[in-house]
C-alpha positions in Angstrom: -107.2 -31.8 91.9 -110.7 -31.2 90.8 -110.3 -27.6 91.9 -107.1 -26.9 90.4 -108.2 -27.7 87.2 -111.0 -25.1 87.3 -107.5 -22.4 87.6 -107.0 -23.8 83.9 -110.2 -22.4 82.7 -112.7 -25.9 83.4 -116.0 -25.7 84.0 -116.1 -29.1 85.2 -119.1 -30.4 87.0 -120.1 -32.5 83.6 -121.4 -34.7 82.1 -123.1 -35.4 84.6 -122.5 -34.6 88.4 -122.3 -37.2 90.6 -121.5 -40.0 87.9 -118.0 -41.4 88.7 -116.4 -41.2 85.1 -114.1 -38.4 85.6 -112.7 -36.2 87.9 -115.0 -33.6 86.3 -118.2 -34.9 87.9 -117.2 -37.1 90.8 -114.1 -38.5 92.6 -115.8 -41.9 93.3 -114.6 -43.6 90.7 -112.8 -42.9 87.3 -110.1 -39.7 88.3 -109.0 -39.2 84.7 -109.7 -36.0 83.0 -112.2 -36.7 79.9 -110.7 -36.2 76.4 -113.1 -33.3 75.7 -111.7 -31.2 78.6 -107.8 -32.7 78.1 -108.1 -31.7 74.5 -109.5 -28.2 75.6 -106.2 -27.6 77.5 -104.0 -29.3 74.2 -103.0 -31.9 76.2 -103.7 -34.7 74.0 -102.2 -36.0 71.0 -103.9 -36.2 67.7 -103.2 -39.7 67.6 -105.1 -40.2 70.9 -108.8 -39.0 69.3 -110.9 -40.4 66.1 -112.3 -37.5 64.9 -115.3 -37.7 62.3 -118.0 -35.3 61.0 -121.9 -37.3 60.9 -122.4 -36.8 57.1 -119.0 -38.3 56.7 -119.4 -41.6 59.0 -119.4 -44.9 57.5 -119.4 -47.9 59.6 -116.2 -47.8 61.7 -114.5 -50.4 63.8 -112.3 -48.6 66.5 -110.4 -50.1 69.3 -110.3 -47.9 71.9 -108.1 -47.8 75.0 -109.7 -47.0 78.4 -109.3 -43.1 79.5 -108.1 -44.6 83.1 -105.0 -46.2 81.7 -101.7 -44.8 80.4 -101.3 -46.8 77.0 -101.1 -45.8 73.6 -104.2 -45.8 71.6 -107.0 -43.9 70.4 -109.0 -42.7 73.9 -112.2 -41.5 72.5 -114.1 -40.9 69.2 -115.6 -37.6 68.8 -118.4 -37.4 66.0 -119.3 -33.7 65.1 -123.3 -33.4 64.8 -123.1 -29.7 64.3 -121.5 -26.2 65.0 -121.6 -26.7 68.0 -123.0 -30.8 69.0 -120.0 -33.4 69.2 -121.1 -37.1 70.6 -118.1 -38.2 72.8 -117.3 -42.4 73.3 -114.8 -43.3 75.9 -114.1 -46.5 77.6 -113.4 -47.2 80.9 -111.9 -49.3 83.2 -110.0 -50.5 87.0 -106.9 -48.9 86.1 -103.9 -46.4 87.3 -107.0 -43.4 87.2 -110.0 -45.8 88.1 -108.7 -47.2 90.9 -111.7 -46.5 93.4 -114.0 -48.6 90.4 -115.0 -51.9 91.7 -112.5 -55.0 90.5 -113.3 -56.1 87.1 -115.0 -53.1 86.2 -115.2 -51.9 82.4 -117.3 -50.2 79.6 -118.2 -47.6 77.2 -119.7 -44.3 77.7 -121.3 -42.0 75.8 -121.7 -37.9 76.4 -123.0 -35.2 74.7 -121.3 -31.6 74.2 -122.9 -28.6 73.2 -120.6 -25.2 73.3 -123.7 -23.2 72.7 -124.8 -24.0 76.4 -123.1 -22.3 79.3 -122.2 -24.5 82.5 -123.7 -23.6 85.7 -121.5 -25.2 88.1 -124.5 -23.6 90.7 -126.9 -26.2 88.9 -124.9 -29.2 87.9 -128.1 -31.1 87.7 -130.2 -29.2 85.0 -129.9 -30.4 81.8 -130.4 -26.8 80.5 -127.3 -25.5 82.1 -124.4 -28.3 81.3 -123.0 -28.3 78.5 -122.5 -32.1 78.3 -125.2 -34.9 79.1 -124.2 -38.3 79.7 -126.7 -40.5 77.3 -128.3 -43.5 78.6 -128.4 -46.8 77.0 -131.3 -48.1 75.8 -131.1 -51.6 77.2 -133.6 -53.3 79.8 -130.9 -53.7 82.4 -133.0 -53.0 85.4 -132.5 -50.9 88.5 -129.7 -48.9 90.0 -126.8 -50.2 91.9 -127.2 -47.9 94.8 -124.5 -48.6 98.2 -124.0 -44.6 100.0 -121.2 -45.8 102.9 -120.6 -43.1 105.5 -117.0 -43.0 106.2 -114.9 -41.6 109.6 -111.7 -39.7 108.8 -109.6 -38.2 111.9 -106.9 -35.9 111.1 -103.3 -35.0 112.3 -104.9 -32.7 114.6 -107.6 -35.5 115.8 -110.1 -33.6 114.5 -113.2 -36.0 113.2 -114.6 -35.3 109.4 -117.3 -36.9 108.6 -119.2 -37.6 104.9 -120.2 -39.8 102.0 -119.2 -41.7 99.6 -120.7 -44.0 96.6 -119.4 -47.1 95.5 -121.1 -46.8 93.1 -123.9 -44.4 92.4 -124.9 -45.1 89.0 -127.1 -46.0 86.7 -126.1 -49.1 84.9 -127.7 -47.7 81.8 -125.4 -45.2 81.0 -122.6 -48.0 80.4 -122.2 -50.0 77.3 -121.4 -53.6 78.1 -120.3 -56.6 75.6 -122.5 -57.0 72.7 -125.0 -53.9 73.4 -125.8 -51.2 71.0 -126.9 -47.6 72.0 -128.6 -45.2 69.2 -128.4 -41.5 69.6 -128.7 -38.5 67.8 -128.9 -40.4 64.7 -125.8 -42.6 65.2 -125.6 -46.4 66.4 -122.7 -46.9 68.7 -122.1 -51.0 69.5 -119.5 -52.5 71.9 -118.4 -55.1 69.4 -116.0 -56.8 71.6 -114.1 -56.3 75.4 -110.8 -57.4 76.5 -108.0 -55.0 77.7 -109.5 -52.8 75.4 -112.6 -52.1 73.8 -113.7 -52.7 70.3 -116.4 -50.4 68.7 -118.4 -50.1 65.9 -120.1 -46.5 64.9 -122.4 -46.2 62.4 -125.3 -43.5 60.8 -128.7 -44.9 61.1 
């Protein structure tokens, strides 16, 4: 599926490859599309996306539904920084298009897009080629949760395949839990509260 959706004209391979929260970056986890490449193609609603300009934020609570699900909601909250800069909130959680997250899994993430930067799906690693960069939290959590299982697939045709997968790779860092703020490009975003959903509070600081 990752492929396929290159045929629609995606670069893909961001945020960031290898973090599972999207099918754009890795299939270990989260498999929904990101609003920022689904809203590319026109295939969200306007209902589903908070959109603000920076000079025009004022502190904003927003309940937002996880990208994984399939209910009705505002998905993400786009804030444009400039021309070309919009920051990018989504939550996340074990859902319909999560399903390879670990049980109870949830939070908010927060990416940057700039169009003025071309992909390089060649060198999905360098920050000077993607054009969106997953922004860490500034918390002390500490460490990675790091677990690379190799796995042992044989085929119709009893042929063996063999690779990798991570469950999970990342960083806790780059996910807003309960009652933790992150502050970036001049705008404070906090995970107020978490249930089903998530609520968040943006803000200019």
């Amino acid at each position: 599926m990752h492929d396929f959706l290159h045929s629609f004209g995606l670069a893909l391979h961001a945020p960031d490859q290898g973090l599972p929260f999207g099918i754009q970056s890795s299939p270990s986890g989260g498999l929904a599309i990101n609003k920022w490449d689904s809203m590319s193609l026109d295939w969200v609603t306007d209902s589903e996306i908070y959109c603000v300009s920076k000079e025009n934020l004022r502190p904003t609570e927003i309940e937002l539904v996880p990208i994984e699900g399939e209910q009705k909601g505002i998905q993400s909250i786009m804030i444009k920084l400039s021309d070309t800069k919009v920051l990018v909130i989504e939550s996340h959680r074990k859902d319909k298009w999560g399903s390879k997250f670990q049980p109870g899994f949830y939070g908010v993430t927060t990416f940057l897009v700039d169009t003025s930067v071309q992909n390089d799906a060649t060198k999905p690693d360098s920050e000077s080629t993607r054009f969106a960069n997953y922004i860490k939290n500034s918390s002390t959590r500490k460490g990675r949760i790091v677990e690379r299982r190799f796995w042992e697939e044989i085929d119709k045709n009893g042929k063996r395949d063999f690779g990798w997968v991570t469950q999970p790779t990342w960083d806790l860092n780059y996910i807003l839990f309960e009652k933790e703020s992150l502050t970036t490009n001049g705008i404070k975003i906090t995970l107020k509260r978490s249930g089903n959903n998530d609520l968040v509070t943006i803000q200019r600081v």
